[in-house]
mmCIF file of the N, C-alpha and C atoms, coordinates in Angstrom:
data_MODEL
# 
_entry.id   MODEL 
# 
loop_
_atom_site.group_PDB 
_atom_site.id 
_atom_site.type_symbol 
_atom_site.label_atom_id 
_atom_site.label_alt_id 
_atom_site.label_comp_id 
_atom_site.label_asym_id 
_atom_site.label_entity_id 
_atom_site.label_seq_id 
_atom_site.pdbx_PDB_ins_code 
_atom_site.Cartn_x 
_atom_site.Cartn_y 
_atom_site.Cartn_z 
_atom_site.occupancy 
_atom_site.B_iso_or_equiv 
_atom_site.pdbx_formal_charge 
_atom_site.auth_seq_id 
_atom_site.auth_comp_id 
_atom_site.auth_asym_id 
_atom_site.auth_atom_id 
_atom_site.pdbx_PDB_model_num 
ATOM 1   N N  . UNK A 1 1  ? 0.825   -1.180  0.000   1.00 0.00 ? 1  UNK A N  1 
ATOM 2   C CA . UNK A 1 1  ? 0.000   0.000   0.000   1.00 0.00 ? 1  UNK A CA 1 
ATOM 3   C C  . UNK A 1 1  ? 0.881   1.259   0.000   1.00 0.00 ? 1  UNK A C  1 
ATOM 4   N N  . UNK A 1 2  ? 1.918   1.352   0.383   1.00 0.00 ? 2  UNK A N  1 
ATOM 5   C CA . UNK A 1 2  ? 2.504   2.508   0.987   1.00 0.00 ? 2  UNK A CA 1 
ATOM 6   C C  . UNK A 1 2  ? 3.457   2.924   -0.506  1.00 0.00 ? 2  UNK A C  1 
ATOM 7   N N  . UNK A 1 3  ? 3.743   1.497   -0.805  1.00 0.00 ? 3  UNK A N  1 
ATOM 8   C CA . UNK A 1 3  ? 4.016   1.960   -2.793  1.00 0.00 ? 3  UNK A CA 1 
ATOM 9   C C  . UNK A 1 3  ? 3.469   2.564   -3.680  1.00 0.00 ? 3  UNK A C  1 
ATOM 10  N N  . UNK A 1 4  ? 1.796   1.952   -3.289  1.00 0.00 ? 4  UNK A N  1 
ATOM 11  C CA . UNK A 1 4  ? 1.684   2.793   -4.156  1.00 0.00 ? 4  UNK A CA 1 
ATOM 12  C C  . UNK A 1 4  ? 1.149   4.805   -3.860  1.00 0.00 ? 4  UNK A C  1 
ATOM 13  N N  . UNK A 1 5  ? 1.274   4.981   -2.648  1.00 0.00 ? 5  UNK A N  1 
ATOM 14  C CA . UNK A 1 5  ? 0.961   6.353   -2.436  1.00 0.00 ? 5  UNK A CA 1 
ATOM 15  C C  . UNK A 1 5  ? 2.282   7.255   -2.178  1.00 0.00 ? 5  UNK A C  1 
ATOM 16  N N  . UNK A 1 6  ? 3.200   6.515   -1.879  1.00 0.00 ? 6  UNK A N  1 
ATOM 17  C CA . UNK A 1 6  ? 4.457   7.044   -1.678  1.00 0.00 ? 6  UNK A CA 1 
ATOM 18  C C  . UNK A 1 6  ? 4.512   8.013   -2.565  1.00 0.00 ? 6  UNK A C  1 
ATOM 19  N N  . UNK A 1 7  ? 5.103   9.380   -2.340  1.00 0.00 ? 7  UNK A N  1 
ATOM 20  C CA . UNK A 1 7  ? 5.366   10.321  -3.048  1.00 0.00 ? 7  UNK A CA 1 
ATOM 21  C C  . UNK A 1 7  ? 6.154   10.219  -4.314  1.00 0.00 ? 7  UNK A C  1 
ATOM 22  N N  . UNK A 1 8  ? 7.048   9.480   -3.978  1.00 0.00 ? 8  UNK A N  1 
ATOM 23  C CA . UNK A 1 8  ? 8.074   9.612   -5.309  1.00 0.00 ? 8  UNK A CA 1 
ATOM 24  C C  . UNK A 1 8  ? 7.460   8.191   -5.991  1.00 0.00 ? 8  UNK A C  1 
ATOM 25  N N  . UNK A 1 9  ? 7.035   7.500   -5.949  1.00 0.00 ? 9  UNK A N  1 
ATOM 26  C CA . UNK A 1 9  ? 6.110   6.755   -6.828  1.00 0.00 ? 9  UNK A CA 1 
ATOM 27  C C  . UNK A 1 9  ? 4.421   7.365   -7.589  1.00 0.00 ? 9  UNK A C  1 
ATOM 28  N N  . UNK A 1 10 ? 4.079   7.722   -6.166  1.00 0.00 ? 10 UNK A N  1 
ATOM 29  C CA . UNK A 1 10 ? 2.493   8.066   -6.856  1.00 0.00 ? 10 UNK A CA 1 
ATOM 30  C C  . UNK A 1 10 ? 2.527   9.154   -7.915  1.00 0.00 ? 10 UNK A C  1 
ATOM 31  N N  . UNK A 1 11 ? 1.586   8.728   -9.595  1.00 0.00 ? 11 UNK A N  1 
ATOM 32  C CA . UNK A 1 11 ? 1.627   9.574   -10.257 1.00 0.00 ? 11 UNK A CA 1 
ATOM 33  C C  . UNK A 1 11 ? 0.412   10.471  -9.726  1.00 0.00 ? 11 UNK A C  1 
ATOM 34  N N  . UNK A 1 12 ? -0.787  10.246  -9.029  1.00 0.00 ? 12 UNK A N  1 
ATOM 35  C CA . UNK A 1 12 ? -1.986  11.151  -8.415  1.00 0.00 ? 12 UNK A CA 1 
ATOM 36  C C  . UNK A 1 12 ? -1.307  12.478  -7.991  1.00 0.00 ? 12 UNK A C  1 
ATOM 37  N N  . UNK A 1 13 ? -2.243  12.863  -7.433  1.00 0.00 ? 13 UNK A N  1 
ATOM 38  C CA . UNK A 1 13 ? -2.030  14.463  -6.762  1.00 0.00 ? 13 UNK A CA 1 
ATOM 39  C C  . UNK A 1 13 ? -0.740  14.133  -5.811  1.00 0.00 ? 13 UNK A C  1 
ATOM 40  N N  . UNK A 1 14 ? 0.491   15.454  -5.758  1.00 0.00 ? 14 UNK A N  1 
ATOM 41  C CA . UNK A 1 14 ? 1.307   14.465  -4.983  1.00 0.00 ? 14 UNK A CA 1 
ATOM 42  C C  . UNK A 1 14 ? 0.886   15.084  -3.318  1.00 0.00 ? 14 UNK A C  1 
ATOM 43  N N  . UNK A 1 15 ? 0.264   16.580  -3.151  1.00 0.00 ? 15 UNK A N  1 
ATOM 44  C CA . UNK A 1 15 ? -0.650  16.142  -1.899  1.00 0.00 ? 15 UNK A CA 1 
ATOM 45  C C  . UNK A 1 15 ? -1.203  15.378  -1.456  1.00 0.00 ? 15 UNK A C  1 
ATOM 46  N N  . UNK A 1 16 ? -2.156  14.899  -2.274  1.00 0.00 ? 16 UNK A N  1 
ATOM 47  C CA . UNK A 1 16 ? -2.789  13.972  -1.946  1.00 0.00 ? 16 UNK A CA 1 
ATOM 48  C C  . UNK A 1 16 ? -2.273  12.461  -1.322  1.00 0.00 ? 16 UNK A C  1 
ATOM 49  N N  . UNK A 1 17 ? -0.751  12.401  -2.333  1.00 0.00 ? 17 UNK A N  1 
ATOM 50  C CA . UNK A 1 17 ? 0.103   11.485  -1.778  1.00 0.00 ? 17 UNK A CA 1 
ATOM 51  C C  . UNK A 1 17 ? 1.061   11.207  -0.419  1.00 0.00 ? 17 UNK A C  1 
ATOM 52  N N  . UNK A 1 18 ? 1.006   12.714  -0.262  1.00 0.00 ? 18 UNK A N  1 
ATOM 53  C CA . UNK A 1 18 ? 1.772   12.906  0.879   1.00 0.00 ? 18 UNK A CA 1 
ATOM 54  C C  . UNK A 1 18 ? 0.597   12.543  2.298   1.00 0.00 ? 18 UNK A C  1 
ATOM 55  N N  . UNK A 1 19 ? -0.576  12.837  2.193   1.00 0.00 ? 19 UNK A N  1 
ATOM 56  C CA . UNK A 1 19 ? -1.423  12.953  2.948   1.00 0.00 ? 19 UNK A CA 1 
ATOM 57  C C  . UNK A 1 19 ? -1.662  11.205  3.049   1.00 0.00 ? 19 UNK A C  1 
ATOM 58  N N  . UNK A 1 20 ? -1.867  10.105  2.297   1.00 0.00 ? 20 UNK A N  1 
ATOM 59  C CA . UNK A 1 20 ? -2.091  9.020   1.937   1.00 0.00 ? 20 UNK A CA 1 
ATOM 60  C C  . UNK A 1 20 ? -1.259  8.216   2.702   1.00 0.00 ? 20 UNK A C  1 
ATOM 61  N N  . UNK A 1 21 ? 0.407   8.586   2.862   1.00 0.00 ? 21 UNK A N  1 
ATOM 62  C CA . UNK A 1 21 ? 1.651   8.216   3.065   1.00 0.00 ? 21 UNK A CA 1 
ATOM 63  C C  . UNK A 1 21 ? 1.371   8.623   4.367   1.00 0.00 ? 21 UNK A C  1 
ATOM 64  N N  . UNK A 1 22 ? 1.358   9.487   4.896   1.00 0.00 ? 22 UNK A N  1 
ATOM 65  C CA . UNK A 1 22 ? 1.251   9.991   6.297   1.00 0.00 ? 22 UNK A CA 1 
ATOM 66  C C  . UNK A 1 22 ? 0.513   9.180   7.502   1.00 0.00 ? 22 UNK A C  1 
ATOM 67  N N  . UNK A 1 23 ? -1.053  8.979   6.658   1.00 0.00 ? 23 UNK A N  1 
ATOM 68  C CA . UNK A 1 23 ? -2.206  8.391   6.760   1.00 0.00 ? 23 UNK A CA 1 
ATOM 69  C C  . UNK A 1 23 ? -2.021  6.465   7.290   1.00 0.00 ? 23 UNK A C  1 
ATOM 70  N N  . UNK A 1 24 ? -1.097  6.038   6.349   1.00 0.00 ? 24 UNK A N  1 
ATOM 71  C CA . UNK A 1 24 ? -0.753  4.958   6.113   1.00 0.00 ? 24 UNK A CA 1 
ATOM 72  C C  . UNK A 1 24 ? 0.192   4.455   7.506   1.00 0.00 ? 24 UNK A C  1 
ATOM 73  N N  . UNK A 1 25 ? 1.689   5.052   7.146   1.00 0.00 ? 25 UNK A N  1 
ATOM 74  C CA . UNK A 1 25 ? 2.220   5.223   8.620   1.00 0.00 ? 25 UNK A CA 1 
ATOM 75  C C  . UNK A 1 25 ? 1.770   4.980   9.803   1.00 0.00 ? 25 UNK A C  1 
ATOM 76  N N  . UNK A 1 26 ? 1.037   6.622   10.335  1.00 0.00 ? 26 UNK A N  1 
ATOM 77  C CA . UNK A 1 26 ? -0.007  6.296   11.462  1.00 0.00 ? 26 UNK A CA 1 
ATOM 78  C C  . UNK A 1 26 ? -0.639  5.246   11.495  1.00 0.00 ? 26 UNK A C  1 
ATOM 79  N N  . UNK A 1 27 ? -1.205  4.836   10.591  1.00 0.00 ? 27 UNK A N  1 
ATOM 80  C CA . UNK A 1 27 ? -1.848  3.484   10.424  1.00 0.00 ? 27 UNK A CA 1 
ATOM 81  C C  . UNK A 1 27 ? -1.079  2.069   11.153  1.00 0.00 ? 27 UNK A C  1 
ATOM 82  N N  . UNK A 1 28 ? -0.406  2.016   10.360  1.00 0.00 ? 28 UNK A N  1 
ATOM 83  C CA . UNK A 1 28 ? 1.039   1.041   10.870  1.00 0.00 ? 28 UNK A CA 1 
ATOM 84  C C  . UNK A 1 28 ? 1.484   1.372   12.288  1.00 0.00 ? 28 UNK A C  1 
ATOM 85  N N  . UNK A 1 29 ? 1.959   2.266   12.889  1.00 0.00 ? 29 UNK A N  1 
ATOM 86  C CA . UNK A 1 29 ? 2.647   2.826   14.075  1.00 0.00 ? 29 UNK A CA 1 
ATOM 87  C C  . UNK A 1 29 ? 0.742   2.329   15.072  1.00 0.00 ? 29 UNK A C  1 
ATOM 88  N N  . UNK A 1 30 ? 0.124   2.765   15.049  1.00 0.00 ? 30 UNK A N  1 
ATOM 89  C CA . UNK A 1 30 ? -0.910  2.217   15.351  1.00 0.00 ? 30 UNK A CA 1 
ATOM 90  C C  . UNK A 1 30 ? -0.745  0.847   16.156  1.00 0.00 ? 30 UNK A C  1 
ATOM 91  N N  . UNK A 1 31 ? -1.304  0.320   14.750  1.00 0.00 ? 31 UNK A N  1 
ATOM 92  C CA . UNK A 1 31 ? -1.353  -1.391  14.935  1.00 0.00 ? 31 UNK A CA 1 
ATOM 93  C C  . UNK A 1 31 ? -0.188  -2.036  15.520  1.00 0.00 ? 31 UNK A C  1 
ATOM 94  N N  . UNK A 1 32 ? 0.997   -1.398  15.201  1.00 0.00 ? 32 UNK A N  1 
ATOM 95  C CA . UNK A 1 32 ? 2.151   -2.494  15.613  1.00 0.00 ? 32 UNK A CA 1 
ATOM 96  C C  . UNK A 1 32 ? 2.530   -1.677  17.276  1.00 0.00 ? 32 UNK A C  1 
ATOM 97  N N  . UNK A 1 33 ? 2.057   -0.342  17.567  1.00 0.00 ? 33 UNK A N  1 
ATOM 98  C CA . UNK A 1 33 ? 2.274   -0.361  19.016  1.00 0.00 ? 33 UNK A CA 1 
ATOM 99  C C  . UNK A 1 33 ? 0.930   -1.471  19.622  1.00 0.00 ? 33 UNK A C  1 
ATOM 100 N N  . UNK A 1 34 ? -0.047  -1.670  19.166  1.00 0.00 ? 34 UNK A N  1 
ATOM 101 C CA . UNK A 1 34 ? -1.003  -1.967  20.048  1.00 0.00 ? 34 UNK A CA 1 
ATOM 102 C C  . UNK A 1 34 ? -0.571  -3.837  20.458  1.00 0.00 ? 34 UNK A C  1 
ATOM 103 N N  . UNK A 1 35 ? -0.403  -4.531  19.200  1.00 0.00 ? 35 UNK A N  1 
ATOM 104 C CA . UNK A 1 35 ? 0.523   -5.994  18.782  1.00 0.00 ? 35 UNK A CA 1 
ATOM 105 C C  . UNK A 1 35 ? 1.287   -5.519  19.995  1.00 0.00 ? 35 UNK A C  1 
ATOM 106 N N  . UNK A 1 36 ? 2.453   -4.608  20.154  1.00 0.00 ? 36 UNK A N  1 
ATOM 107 C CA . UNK A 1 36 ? 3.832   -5.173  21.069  1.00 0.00 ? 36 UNK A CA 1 
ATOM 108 C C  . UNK A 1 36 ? 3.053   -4.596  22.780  1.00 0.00 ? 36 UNK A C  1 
ATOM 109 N N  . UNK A 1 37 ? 2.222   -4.184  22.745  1.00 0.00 ? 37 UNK A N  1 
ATOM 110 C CA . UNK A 1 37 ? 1.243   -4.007  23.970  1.00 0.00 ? 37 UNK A CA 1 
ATOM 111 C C  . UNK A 1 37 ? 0.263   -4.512  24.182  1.00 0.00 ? 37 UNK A C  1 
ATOM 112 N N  . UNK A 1 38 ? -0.174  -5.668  23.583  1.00 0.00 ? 38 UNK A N  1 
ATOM 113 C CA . UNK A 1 38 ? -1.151  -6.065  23.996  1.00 0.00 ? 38 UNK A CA 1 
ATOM 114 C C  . UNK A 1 38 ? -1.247  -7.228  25.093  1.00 0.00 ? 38 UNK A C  1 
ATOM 115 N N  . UNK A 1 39 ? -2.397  -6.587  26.089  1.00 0.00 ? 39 UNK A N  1 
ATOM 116 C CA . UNK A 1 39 ? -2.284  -7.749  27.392  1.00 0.00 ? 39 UNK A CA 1 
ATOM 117 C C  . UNK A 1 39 ? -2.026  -9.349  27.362  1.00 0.00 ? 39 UNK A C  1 
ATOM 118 N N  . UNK A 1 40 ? -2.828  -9.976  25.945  1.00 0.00 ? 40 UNK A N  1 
ATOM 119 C CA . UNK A 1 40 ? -2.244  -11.261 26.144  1.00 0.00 ? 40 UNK A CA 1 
ATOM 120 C C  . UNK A 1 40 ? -1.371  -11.598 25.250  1.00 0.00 ? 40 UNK A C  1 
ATOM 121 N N  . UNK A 1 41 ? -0.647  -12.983 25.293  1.00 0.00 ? 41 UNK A N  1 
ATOM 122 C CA . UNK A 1 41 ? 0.476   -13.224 25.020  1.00 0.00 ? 41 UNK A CA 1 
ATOM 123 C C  . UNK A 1 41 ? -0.801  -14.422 23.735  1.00 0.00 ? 41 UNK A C  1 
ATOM 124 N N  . UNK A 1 42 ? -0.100  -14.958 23.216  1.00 0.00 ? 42 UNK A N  1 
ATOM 125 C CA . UNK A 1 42 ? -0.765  -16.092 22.143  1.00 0.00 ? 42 UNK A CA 1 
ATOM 126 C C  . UNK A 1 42 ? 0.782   -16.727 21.801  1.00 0.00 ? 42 UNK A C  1 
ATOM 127 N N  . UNK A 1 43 ? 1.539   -16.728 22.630  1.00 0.00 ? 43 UNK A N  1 
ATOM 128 C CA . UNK A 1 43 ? 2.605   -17.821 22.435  1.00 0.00 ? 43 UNK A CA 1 
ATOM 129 C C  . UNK A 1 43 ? 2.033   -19.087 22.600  1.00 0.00 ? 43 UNK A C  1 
ATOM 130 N N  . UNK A 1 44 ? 2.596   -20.185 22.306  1.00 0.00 ? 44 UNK A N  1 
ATOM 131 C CA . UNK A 1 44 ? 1.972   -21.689 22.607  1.00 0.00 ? 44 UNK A CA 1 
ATOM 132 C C  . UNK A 1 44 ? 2.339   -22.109 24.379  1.00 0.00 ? 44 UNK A C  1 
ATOM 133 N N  . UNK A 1 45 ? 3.513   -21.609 24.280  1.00 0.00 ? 45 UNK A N  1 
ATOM 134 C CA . UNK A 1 45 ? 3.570   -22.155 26.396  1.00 0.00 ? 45 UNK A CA 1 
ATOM 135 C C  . UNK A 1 45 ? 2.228   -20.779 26.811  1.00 0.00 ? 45 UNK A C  1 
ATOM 136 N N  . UNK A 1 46 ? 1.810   -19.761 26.513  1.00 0.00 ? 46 UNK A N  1 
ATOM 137 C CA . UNK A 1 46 ? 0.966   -19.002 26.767  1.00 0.00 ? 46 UNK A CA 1 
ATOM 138 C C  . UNK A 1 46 ? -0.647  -20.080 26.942  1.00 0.00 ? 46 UNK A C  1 
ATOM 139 N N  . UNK A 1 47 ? -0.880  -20.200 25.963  1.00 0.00 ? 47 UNK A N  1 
ATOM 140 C CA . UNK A 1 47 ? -2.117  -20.603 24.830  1.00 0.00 ? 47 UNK A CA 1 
ATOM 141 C C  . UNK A 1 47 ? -2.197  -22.161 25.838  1.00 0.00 ? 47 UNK A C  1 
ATOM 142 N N  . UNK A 1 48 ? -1.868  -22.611 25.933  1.00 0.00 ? 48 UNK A N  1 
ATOM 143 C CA . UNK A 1 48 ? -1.595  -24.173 26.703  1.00 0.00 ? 48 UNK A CA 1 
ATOM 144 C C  . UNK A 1 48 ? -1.885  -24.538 28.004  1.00 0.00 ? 48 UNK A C  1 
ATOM 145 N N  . UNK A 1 49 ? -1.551  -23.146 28.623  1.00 0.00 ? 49 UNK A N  1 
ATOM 146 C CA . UNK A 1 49 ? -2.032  -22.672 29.940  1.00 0.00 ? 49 UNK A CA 1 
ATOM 147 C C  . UNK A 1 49 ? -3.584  -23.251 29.873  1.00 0.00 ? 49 UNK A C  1 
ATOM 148 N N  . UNK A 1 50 ? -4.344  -22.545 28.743  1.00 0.00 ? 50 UNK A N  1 
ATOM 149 C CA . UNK A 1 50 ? -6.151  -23.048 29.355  1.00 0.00 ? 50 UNK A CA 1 
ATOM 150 C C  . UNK A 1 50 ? -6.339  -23.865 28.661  1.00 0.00 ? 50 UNK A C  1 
ATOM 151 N N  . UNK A 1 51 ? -5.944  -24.573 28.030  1.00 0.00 ? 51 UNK A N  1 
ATOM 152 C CA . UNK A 1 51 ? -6.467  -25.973 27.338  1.00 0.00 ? 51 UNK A CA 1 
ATOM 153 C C  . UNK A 1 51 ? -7.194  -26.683 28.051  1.00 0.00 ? 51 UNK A C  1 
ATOM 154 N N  . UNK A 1 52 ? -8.821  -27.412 27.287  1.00 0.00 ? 52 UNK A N  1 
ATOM 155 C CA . UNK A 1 52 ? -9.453  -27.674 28.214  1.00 0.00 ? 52 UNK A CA 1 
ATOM 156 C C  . UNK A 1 52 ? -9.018  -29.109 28.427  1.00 0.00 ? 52 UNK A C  1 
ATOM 157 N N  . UNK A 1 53 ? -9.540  -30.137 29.614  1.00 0.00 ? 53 UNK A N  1 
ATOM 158 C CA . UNK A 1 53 ? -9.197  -31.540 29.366  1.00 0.00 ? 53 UNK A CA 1 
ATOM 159 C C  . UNK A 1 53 ? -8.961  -32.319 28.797  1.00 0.00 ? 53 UNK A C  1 
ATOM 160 N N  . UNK A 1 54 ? -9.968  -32.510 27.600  1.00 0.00 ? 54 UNK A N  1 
ATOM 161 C CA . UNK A 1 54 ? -9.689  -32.867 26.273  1.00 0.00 ? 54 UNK A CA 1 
ATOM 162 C C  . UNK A 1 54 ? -8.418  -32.248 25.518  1.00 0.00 ? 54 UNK A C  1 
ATOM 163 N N  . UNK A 1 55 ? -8.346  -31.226 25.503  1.00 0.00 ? 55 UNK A N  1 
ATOM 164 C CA . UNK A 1 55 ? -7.388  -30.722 24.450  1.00 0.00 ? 55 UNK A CA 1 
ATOM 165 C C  . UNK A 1 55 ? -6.161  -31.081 25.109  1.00 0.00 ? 55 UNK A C  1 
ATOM 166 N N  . UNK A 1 56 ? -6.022  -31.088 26.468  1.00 0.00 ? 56 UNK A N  1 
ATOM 167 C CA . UNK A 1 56 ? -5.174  -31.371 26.597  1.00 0.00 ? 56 UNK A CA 1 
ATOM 168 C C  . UNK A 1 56 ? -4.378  -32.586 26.542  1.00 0.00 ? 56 UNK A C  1 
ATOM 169 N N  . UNK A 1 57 ? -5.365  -33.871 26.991  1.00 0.00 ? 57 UNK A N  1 
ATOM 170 C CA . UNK A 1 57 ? -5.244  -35.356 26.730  1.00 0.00 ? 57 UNK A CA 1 
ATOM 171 C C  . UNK A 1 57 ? -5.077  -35.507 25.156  1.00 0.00 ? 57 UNK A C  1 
ATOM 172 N N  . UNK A 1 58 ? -5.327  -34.638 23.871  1.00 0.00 ? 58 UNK A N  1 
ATOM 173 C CA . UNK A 1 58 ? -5.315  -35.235 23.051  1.00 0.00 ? 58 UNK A CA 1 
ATOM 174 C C  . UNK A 1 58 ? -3.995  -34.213 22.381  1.00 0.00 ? 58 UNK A C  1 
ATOM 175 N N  . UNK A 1 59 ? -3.390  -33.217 23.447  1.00 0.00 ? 59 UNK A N  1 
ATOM 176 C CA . UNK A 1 59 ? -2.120  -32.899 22.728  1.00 0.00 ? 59 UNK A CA 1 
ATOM 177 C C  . UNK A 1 59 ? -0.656  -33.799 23.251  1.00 0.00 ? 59 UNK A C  1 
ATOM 178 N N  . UNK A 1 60 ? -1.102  -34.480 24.307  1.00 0.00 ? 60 UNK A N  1 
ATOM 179 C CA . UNK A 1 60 ? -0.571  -35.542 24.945  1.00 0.00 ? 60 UNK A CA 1 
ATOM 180 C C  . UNK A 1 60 ? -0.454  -36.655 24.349  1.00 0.00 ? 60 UNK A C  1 
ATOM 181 N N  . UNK A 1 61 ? -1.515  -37.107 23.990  1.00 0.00 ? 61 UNK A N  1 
ATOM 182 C CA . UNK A 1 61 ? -1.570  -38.874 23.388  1.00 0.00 ? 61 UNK A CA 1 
ATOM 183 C C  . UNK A 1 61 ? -2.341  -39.216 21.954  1.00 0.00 ? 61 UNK A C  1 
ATOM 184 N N  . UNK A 1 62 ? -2.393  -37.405 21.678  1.00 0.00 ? 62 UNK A N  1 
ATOM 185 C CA . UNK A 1 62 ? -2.988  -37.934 20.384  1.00 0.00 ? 62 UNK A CA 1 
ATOM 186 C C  . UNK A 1 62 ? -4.700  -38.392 20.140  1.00 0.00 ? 62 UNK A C  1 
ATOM 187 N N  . UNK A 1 63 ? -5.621  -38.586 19.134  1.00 0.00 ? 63 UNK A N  1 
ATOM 188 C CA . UNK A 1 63 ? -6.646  -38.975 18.621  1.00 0.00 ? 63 UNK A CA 1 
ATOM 189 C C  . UNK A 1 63 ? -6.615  -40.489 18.467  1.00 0.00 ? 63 UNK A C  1 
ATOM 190 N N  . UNK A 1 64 ? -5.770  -41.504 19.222  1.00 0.00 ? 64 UNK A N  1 
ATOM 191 C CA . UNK A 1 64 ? -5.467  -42.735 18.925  1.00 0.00 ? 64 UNK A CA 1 
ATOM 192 C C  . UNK A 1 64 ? -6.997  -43.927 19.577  1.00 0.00 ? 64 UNK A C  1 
ATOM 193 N N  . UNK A 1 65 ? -7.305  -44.183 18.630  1.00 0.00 ? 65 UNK A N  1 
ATOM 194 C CA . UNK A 1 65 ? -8.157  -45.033 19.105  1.00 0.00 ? 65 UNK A CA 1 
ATOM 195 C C  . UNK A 1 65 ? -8.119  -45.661 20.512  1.00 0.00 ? 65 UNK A C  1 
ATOM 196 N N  . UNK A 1 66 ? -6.781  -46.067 20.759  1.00 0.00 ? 66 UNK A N  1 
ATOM 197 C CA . UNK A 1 66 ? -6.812  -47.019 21.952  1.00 0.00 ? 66 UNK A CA 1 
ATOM 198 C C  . UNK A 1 66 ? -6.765  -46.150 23.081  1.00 0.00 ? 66 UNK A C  1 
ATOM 199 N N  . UNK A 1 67 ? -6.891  -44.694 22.890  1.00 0.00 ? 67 UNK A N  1 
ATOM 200 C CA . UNK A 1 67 ? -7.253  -44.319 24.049  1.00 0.00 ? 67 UNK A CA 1 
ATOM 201 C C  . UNK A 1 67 ? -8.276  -43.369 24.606  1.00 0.00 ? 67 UNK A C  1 
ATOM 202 N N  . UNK A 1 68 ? -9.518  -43.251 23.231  1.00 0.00 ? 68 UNK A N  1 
ATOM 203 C CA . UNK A 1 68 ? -10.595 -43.449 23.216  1.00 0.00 ? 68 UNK A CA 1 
ATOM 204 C C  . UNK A 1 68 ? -11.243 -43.530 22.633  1.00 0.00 ? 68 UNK A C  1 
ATOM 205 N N  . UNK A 1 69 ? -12.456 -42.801 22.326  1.00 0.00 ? 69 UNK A N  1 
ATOM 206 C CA . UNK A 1 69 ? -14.158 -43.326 21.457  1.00 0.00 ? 69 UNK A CA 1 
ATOM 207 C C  . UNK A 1 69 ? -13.611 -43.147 20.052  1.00 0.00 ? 69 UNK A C  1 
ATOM 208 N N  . UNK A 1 70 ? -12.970 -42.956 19.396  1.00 0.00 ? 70 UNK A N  1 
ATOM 209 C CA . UNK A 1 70 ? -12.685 -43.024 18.042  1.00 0.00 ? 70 UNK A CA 1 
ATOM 210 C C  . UNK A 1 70 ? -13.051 -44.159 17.446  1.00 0.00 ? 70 UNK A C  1 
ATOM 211 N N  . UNK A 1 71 ? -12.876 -44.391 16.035  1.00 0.00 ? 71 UNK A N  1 
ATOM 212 C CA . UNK A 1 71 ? -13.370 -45.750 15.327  1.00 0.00 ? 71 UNK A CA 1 
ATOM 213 C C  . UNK A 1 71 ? -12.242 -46.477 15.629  1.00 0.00 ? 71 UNK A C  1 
ATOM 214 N N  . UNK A 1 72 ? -11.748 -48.186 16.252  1.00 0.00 ? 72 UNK A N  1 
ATOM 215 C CA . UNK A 1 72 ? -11.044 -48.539 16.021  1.00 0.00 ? 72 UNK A CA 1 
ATOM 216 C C  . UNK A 1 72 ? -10.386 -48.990 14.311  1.00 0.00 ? 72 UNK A C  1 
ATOM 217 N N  . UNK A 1 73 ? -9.283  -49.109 14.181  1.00 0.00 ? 73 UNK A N  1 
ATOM 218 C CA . UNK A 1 73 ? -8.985  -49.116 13.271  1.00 0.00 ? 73 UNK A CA 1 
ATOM 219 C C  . UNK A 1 73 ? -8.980  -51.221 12.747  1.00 0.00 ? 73 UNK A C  1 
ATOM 220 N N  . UNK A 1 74 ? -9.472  -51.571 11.613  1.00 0.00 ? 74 UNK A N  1 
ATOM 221 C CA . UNK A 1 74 ? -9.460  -53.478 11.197  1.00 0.00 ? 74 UNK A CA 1 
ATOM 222 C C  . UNK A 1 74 ? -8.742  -53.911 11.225  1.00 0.00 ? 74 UNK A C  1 
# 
């Protein structure tokens, strides 16, 4: 996005470009302060923390029949 409004690229108004570019930035500076501040974490040792029973027995041992209701396999 920022290619194509960038001043020394955009053939449009180049106010308009400068304003676009500016626009864009803020935009970015935005989002990526809020990402490196935001209260939770979504790492996997994070995320693992609330796994419910299930999820957790089956990041443990797997969907394997023999250790439960699944179809056994012939």
């Amino acid at each position: 996005m920022i290619q194509k409004w960038h001043p020394d690229r955009c053939k449009a108004d180049k106010d308009k470009c400068k304003e676009m570019t500016v626009r864009i930035i803020a935009a970015y500076r935005l989002i990526n302060n809020y990402c490196k501040n935001y209260e939770f974490s979504f790492s996997k040792e994070e995320v693992s923390n609330y796994l419910s029973a299930e999820e957790w027995w089956f990041e443990r041992f797997g969907r394997s029949p023999l250790w439960g209701s699944e179809q056994k396999t012939k």
